[in-house]
Structures are given as C-alpha cells and as structure tokens.
N, C-alpha and C positions, 0 to 999 in steps of 0.2 A: 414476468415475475415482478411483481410489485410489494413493498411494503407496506401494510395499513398501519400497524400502529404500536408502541413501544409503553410499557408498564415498567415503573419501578419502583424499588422501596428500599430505603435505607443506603440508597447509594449519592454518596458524597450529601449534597445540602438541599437534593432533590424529596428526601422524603416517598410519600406515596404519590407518586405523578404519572399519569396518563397523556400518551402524545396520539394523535388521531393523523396521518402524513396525507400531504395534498400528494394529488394523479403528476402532478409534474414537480411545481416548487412550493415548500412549506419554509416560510421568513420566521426564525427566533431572534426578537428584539429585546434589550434589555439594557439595564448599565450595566458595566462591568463588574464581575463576580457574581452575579445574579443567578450564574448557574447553566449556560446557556454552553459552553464548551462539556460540560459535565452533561448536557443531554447528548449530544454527539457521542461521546466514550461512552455512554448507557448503549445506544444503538450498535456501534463498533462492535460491546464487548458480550450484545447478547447473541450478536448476531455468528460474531468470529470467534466468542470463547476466551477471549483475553484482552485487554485493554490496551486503547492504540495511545495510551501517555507515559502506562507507568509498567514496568516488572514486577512489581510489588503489590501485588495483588490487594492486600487488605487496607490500602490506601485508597481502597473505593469505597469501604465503610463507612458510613454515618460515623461520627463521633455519639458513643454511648451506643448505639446499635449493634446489634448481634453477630448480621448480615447484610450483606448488599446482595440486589435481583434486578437483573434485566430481564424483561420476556418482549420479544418480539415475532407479532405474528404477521405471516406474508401469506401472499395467494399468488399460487402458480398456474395458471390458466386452470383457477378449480379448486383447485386442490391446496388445503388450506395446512399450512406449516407452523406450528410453535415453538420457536427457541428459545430455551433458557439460560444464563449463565447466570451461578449464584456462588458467592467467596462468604464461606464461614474462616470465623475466628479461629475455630479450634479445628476445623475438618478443610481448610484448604479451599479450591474452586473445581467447583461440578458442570459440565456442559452438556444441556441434555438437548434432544429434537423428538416433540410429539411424548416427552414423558421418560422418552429412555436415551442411555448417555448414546453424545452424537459419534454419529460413523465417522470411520478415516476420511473417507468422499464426500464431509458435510460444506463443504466447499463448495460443493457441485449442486446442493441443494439451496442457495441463497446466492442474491446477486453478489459480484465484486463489488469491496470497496472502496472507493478513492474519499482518501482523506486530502485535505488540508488544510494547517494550521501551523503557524508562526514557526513551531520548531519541527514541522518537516521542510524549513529550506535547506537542511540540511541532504537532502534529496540531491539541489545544486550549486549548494556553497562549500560542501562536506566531502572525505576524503571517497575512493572510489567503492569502498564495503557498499556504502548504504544505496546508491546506483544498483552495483551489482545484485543485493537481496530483494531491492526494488523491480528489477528486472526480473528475475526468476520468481516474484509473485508472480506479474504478469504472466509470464508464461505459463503458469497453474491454472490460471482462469482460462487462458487465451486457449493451448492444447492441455488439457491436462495429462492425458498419457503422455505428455514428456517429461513431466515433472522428477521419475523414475531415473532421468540421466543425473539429474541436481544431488538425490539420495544417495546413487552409487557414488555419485565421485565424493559425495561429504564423507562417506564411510570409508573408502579407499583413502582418503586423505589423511583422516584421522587415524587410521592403521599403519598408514606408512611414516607417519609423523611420529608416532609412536615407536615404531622399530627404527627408525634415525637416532633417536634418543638412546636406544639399548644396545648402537651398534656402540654409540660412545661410550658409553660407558662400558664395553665390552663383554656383555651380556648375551649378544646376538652377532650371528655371523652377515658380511656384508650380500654372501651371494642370497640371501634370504628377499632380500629387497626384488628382488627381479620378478616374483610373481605380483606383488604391490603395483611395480611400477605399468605390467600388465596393464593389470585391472583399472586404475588409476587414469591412463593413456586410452583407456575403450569407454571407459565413461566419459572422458574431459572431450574427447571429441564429438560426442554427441550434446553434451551440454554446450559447445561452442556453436556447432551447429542451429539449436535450438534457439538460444541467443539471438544468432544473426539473424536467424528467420523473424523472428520478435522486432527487432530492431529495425531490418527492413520494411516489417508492415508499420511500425509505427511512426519513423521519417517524414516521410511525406505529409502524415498527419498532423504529426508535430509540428512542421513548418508551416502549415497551412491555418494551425488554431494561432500558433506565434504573430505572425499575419497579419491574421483578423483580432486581436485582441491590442495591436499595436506597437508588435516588437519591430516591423517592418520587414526586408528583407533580409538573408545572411542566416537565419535562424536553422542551426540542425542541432538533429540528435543522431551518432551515430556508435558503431561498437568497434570497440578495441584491443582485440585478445592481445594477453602478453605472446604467445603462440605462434607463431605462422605455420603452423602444422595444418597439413590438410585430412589425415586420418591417423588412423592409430598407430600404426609402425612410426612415421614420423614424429609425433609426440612421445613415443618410449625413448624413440634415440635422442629427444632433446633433455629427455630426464637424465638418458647416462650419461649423457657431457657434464650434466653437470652434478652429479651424484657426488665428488669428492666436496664441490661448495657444500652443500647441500649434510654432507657429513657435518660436516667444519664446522657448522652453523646448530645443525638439530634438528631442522624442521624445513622443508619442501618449501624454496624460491622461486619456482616455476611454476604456471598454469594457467587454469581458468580462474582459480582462487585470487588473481590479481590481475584480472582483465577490469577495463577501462572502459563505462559509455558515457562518452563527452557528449557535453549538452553548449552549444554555442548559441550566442545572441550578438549578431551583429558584426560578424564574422570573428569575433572573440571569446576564449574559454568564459564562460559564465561563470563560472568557478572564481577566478580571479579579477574579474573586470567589470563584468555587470554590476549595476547599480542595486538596491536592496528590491528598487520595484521593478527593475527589470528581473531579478530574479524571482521576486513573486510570480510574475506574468509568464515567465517561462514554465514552475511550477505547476499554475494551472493550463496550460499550453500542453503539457507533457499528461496531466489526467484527464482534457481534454481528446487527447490521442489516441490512450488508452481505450475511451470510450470510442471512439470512431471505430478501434480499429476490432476492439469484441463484439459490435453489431455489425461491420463488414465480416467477421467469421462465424457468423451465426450464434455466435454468444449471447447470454441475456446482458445488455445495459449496465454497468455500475452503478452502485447506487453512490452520489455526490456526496461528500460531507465537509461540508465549506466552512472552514471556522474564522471570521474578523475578516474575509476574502477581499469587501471594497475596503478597507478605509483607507488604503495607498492606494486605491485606483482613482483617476478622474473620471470627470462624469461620462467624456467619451468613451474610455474604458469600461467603466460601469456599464455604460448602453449595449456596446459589443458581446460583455459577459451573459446580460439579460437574453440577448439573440441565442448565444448559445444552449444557457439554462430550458428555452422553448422550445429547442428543436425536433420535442418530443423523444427524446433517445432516453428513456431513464426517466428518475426520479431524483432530487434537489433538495440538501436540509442544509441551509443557509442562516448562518448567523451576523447582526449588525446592531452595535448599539442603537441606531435609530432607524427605523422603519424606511424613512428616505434615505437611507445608502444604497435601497436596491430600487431602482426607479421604477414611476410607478407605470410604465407600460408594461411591466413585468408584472401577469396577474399572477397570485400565490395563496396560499394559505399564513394568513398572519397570526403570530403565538406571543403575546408578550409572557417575559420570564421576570419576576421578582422574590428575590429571595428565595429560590428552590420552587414557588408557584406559577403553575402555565395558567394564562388565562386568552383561551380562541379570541382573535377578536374580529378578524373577518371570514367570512365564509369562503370556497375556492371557488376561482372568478377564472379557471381553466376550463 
C-alpha cells in the first residue's frame, strides 16, 4: 500500500499545493514556519479524517478562505484509493473515500500512521492516558477484530460511571450496578488481554530499534494493568471490593482505564529521568517497533510522519535513523530545516517548502 500523492487547498498557509511522495523517503526542507509541519497534518487528516494537532477543526482554514481540503490518493496493489477530508466554516468536516463518506473500517483501507512531532513526547514524558490511547491505536492496525473489546469496555464504563453518580444522589438502586459490573469485567479482560499481546510483540522491537538508534542497553517497553485478574469472574470480584470507594467517589477507580505501559531507557522510567533526547529516541524507538511489528503480522507498513526528527540527533544518530528510513518497510515524510540534517547516504525525494510553496528539487535516487 503505498501513497503517491497529497493535494490541497485552503489549508493553513499551504494554499493550492501538490505533494508527489517518493517509493521510500520524501525530505521537506524549509525555515521554520514555512509550512512544512502543516503538510504533514494535510496527509494525517486526509488520510484519518481529523487532524493529528488540533480538536478544532476550522483552525486548518486559510485565513479568509471558505475551506480547507486534503485529498490523498494511494495504490493498493492496483487498486487506486482517493481520500478526502474537507472542514467548511459553516457545514463542519466531511470525510469521504472514492467520492462517498468513508466506512467504519477506513482504517483498514489506508496504511497506519506513525507520527512524530515535538508535542507527541508526550507519548513518554506524559501521564499514563496517552500510552494507553496509544496503545490501543496500535492494536486497531495491528488485529483489528480486537478493537471491539476497547468499544465495549468504553461503553460499559461510561454506563456504570454514570449509574454511580445516580446511586448518589439516590436516584438509582445499588444492586443495579451488578449487571454493569458484568459487562464491564468481560470486556476489561479481553482488552487486557489484547494489550498484553500488543505489548509483547512490540518489546523486543522496541529494544532492539532503542539499540540501534543509541539508547544502548536496559531499554524496555512493557504493560501494566491496574488488575491482576486473569478472567472475568476475578475482575467482577475486584470491582465489588471495591464498589463502596467507588460509591464514595462517583466514578470507577479500578481497571483497564488505568493500566500503565512503561517505557524505560537505561534501565529508568523515561518518564521521569530520561533526557529530552533520550526521550526523543525512545519515541522514535517505539514507531520504529510499531512498524516491525505490523509487517511481522502481516500488516501493510505505517506510513512515517517525522516532523523536526534530526535536530537533537548527532550525526551518528542521524546515520542510524537513515539505515532505518531504507530498510524498505514503508514509506517516510520527513521534515528538516536544511536539507543536510538527513545525511546524504540517505537517497530521497527532496521538496523545498517556502511560504506555503513546494518546490521538487531532486528527483528519487531510490
């Protein structure tokens, strides 16, 4: 599954701009604010429907423009796919595939994406949400028919969170809660489940890009349910111990909703100790992993979206990242103020970006 190429209009400073993607790595060069993160978020959010910076949709508009449009078109062994996403002023944002709005499963029809960019360290500087949501993207790409355990246990959640609330305020009777906690306990064990599985294929990965990118030894990523339940009857019975806190409070202290996947460098939380570019390195380390581990399960490739990726690397780093960039797994949309941040053993697709304008400058040397 490859992406050829990304059209857009009216989004952010980019105007009408045409991007053509190299077979492996395509390099946008520019000064800063040039526009060159805002072609990344065009690909993101033609491809996914939503934009990987902002909630707010109409902050992809042109100032003075109507509308903002990503369209990007891919080839699937053939078979040729056109995404659109387009945010009007007055009518919201529309996400269509091939002309008509896109299916539940369009996920399924376009590679994963692995982003990075400055404020996703919070990925592993950041508390344990963004891990966890992190994590169960993954697993949508990785099996998708698990992604079903994530849905039930968010809906059992928010229904029983809800009826905590109405016990309090005495609206609702307590033995009410017991089919909640059912349902709540048969998904949460299969989402735990799910998890582990994810997180054990991805391990070994993960230490192994840590490694070679130069974190050294000591490097894991591994998972942390709040839980030590191993199926569902033991996760109901850890709900009813604690169903009076749980009263007390209003809202469900227990579960999967507060599992834990720690990411270590050097045999310390990376969270707390790591350096800013050792947590960089771990970052790309961990969508390095990613990708290993959806083409060991027969998954298509992620598609990379590197944003400012060298300028805390050294050159030795830099070199390592290049090896990986090549490995042919995928496709690569790398951003650097100068052209020399991605060394030049690294053939690519060069794009200089000024002022919202691309202009090719080298041809692909892949």
């Amino acid at each position: 599954m490859r992406v050829e190429s990304l059209r857009t209009l009216g989004f952010r400073n980019l105007g009408s701009a045409e991007l053509e993607l190299g077979a492996q790595v395509t390099l946008l060069h520019g000064p800063n604010g040039a526009g060159k993160t805002n072609i990344l978020e065009a690909l993101y959010m033609g491809l996914a429907g939503r934009s990987c910076r902002t909630r707010a949709d109409r902050e992809t508009i042109a100032f003075g423009e109507p509308l903002a449009r990503a369209e990007v078109t891919l080839d699937d062994r053939g078979e040729r796919r056109e995404f659109l996403c387009a945010v009007d002023r007055e009518d919201g944002r529309r996400h269509l595939l091939n002309g008509s709005p896109a299916p539940a499963d369009a996920a399924s029809l376009r590679p994963a994406l692995a982003v990075f960019m400055p404020d996703r360290l919070a990925l592993v500087k950041g508390p344990p949400a963004a891990r966890r949501s992190h994590l169960d993207g993954f697993v949508l790409a990785w099996r998708p028919a698990r992604a079903e355990a994530r849905r039930r246990y968010a809906r059992a959640l928010t229904q029983r969170n809800t009826l905590l609330s109405r016990i309090r305020a005495a609206v609702a009777s307590t033995s009410s809660l017991d089919a909640w906690d059912e349902e709540l306990a048969s998904a949460g064990v299969q989402l735990m489940a799910a998890r582990r599985e994810a997180v054990s294929s991805l391990a070994p990965h993960f230490a192994g890009a840590a490694r070679e990118l130069g974190l050294g030894e000591g490097s894991e990523l591994s998972y942390r349910p709040r839980s030590s339940a191993t199926d569902a009857t033991e996760l109901r019975v850890e709900l009813a111990e604690r169903r009076q806190s749980d009263l007390a409070r209003g809202f469900s202290g227990h579960g999967p909703h507060l599992d834990e996947v720690a990411i270590v460098v050097a045999g310390r939380p990376a969270r707390r100790y790591a350096s800013q570019g050792q947590q960089r390195v771990a970052l790309l380390a961990l969508l390095f992993a990613e990708r290993e581990a959806l083409v060991a399960g027969d998954r298509s490739p992620p598609l990379l979206l590197l944003d400012d990726v060298t300028s805390e690397l050294d050159p030795v780093r830099r070199d390592l990242l290049c090896a990986r960039l090549l490995d042919g797994r995928g496709q690569a949309l790398v951003t650097a103020t100068e052209p020399e941040h991605l060394p030049a053993s690294c053939p690519r697709v060069e794009v200089g970006v000024r002022d919202g304008a691309l202009m090719r400058d080298i041809p692909d040397a892949a």
